[in-house]
C-alpha positions in Angstrom: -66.4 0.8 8.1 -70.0 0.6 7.6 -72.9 0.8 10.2 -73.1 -2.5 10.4 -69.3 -2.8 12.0 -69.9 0.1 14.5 -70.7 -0.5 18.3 -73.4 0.2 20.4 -71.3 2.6 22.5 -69.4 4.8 19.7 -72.0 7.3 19.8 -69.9 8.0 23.9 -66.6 8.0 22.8 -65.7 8.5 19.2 -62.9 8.4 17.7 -61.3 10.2 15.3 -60.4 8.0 13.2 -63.7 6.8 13.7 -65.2 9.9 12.5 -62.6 10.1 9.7 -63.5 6.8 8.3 -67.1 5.8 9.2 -68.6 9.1 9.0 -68.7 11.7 6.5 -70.3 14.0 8.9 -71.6 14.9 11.7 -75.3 14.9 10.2 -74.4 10.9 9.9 -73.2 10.5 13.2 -75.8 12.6 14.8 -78.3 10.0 12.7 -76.8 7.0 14.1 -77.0 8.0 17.5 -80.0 9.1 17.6 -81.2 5.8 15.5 -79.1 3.5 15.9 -79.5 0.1 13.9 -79.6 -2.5 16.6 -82.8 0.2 18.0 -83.9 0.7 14.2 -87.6 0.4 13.1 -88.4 0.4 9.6 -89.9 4.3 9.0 -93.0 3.6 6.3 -92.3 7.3 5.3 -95.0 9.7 3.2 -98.0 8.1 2.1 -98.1 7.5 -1.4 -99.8 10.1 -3.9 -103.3 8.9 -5.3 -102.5 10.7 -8.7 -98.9 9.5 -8.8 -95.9 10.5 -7.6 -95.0 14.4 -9.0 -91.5 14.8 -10.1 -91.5 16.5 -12.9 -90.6 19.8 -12.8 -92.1 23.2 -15.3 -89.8 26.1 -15.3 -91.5 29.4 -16.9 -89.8 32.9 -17.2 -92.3 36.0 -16.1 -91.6 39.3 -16.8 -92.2 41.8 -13.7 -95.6 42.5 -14.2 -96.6 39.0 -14.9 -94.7 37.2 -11.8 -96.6 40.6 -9.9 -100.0 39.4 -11.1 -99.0 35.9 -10.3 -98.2 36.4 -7.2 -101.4 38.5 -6.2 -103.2 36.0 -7.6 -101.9 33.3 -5.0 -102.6 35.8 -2.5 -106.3 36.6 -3.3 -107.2 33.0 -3.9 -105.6 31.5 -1.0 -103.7 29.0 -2.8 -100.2 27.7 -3.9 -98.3 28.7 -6.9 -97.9 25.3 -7.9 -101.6 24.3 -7.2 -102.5 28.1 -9.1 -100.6 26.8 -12.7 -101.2 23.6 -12.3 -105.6 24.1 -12.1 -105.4 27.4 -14.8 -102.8 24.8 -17.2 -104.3 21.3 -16.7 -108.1 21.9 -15.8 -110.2 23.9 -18.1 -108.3 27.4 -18.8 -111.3 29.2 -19.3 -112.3 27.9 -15.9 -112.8 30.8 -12.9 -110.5 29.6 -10.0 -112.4 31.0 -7.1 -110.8 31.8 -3.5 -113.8 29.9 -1.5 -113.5 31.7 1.9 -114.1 35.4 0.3 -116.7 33.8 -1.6 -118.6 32.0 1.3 -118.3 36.0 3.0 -119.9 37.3 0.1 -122.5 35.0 0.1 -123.4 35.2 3.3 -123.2 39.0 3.5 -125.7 38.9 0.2 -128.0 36.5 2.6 -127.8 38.9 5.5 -128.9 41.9 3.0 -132.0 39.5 1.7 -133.1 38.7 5.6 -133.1 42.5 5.8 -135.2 43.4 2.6 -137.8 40.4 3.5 -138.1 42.6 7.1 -138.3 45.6 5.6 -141.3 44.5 3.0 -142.9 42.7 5.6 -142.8 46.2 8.2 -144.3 48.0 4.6 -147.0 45.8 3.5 -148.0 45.6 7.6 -148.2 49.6 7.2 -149.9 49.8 4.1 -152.7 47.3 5.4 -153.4 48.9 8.6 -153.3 52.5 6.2 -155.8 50.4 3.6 -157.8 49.2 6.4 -158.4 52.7 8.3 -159.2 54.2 4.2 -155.9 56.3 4.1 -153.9 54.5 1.7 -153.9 55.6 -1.9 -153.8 53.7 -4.8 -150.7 55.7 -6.0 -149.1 54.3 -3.4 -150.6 50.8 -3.6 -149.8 50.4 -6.8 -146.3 51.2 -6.7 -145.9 49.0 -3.2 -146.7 46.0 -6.0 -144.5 47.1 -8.6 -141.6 47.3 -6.4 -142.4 43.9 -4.3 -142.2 42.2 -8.3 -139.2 44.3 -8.7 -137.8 42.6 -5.5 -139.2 39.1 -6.4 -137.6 39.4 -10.0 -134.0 40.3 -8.5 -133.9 37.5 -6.0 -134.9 35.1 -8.5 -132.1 36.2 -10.8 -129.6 35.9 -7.3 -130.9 32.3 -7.3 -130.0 31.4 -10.9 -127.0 33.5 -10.7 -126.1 31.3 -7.3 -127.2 28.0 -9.1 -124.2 28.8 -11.6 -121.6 29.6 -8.9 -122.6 26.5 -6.9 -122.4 24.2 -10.4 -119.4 25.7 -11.2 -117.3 24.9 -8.3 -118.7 21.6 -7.9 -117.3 20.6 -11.1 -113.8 22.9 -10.6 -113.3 21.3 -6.9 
């Protein structure tokens, strides 16, 4: 006895030899009632992959430690296991998988502590003017005002190259 044979109302009254020899289950019984064929649309289903279907399978043994690391790993970066092996395996190995919502804080805590150096130069070199311009500021101090605003420039413009890399290197990972 096949769906096909069954009637509309068996769902109501079932037998049992109905359920001996139509069903194997309830899970199939409970699936014809609820979607029965004569009310049946053709489910599409999942959307195909764009890379291919994935249904091979890697199995790999970890000691303790290792499936420990592993594991804090996924957690730091934000990531699956699966999507973890599969990006330090396939893509480059060498390649830094970054977790991008601790590095956005980070970068945005390093441009809060730049808008806050800029203010605090700017509040000096307003000081040392009005000092220069009354003839109280001396040239000790002047000149060690520059050396520390090159200082300053020379650090931010290593952030920016060091930045430049992080932002090159994740456009090519992601």
């Amino acid at each position: 006895m096949g769906f096909s044979s069954i009637q509309k109302d068996s769902c109501l009254k079932p037998s049992s030899a109905f359920l001996d020899e139509g069903f194997k289950g309830l899970s199939q019984l409970a699936t014809h009632c609820l979607f029965p064929s004569h009310m049946a649309k053709k489910l599409k289903g999942r959307p195909l992959l764009s890379g291919g279907q994935k249904n091979k399978h890697v199995r790999a043994r970890f000691t303790e430690e290792e499936f420990t690391m592993l594991l804090k790993l996924e957690q730091e970066l934000g990531i699956s296991r699966t999507n973890l092996i599969r990006q330090r395996v396939l893509n480059n190995a060498q390649a830094v998988v970054i977790n991008a919502r601790e590095l956005i804080s980070l970068l945005d805590r390093i441009g809060t502590e730049l808008g806050r150096s800029g203010n605090n130069i700017n509040q000096l070199a307003k000081y040392a003017n009005t000092l220069n311009k009354q003839g109280l500021l001396s040239k000790n101090v002047g000149s060690r005002f520059v050396s520390l605003l090159q200082e300053f420039n020379k650090n931010q413009t290593d952030l920016e190259v060091a930045l430049r890399k992080i932002i090159r290197t994740m456009s090519r990972t992601y």
